[in-house]
N, C-alpha and C positions, 0 to 999 in steps of 0.2 A: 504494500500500500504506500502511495508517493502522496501526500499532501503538498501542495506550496502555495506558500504564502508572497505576492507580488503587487505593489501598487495596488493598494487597498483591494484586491481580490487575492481570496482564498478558492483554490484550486485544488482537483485531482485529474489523476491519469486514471483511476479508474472507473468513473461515476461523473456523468453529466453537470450534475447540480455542482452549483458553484455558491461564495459566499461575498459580499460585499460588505465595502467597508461605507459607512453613511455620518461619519464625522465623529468628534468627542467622545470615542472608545467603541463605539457602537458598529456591531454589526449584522446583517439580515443574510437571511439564507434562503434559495431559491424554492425548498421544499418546506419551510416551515413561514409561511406570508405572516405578515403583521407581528412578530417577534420580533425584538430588537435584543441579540444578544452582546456577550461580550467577546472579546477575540478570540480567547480560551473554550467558548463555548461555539464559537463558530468552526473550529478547529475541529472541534469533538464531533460536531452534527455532520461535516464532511467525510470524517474519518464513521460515521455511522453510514451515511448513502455510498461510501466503497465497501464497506461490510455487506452490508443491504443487496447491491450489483455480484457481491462474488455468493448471499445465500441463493439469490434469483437463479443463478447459472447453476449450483448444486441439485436446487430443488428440482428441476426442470430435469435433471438426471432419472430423478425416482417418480416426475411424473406430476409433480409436485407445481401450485407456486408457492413463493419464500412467504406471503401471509401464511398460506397454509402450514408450509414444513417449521416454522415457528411457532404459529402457533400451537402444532401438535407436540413438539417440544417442550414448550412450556407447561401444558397441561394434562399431558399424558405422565403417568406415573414411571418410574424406569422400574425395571424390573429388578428381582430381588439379586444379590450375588448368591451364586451358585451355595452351598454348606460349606463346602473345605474353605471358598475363599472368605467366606462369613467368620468362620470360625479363626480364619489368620488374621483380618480384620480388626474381630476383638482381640485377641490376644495382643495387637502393637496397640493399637488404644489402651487396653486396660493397662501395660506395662506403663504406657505415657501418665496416664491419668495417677498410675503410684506415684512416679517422680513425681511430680507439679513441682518443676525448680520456680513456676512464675506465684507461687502459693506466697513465698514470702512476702513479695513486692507488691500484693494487691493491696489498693484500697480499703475493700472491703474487710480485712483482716486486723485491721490495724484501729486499735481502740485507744 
């Protein structure tokens, strides 16, 4: 993913949508109208619409489009790990969970 940033436009090489700059920090983004972000956040919104362009071309693999293949993502449950891997799972966890070297340093510990 190539972001650039040029003479008050933010760009990519791989997503259409672009982002402008519209003075005193501000700036709008081609697929989000009437927001006025910040440079930081125009950044990120571009760096989402080349995310966006590479799940489009994924989705479309399996048949998919990327509403769809996201949203089933999000809302479909994953399936469980296998037993053995369930079982190696908890065993580093629970080992982690004895140490707590961060036990000392919490907040909430401390009267």
């Amino acid at each position: 993913m190539s972001v650039q940033v040029d003479q008050g436009w933010i760009v990519s090489d791989r997503s259409e949508h672009r982002a402008k700059s519209v003075g005193e920090g501000g700036w709008v983004v081609s697929f989000l109208p009437g927001r006025t972000l910040t440079k930081e956040q125009a950044i990120t919104a571009i760096q989402i619409a080349e995310m966006a362009a590479a799940t489009e071309e994924l989705a479309q693999r399996v048949g998919l489009t990327a509403i769809e293949a996201v949203g089933l993502a999000v809302i479909e449950p994953p399936w469980g790990l296998p037993e053995r891997a369930t079982s190696r799972w908890e065993f580093r966890f629970a080992s982690a969970l004895r140490s707590r070297p961060w036990r000392e340093h919490s907040p909430a510990q401390r009267t």
